[in-house]
C-alpha positions, -999 to +999 in steps of 0.1 A: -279-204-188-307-224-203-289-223-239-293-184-241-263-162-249-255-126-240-275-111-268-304-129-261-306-124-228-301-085-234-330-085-258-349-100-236-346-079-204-351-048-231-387-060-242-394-066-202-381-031-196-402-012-227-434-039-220-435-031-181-418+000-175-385+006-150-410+009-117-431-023-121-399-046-123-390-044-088-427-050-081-425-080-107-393-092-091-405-092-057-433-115-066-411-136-083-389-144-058-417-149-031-432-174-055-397-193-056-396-194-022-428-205-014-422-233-038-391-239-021-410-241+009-432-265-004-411-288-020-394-288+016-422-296+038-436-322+012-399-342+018-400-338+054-432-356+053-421-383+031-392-390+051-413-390+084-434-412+064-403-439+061-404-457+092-372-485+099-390-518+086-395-497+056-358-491+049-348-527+061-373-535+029-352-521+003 
């Protein structure tokens, strides 16, 4: 994952925990994950439109 190993990883979520506090991570989490989605959803939309955008001469092009 990303080149980190266990310990890493462990130190890491323990300076989160100590630097936030165990009620703001679900907060922080939540926010998170709506900003991956909405991402998600915009990376979505924007290849929708680009493949709508591709009309049949343009593929008989390539």
């Amino acid at each position: 994952m990303f080149g980190l190993g266990m310990p890493e990883v462990l130190l890491i979520a323990l300076v989160v925990l100590l630097l936030f506090g165990g009620k703001k991570i679900p907060e922080l989490m939540k926010g998170l994950g709506k900003g991956v989605k909405s991402f998600k959803d915009g990376m979505n939309e924007m290849t929708d439109e680009l493949k709508k955008d591709i009309t049949p001469e343009d593929q008989k092009k390539e």
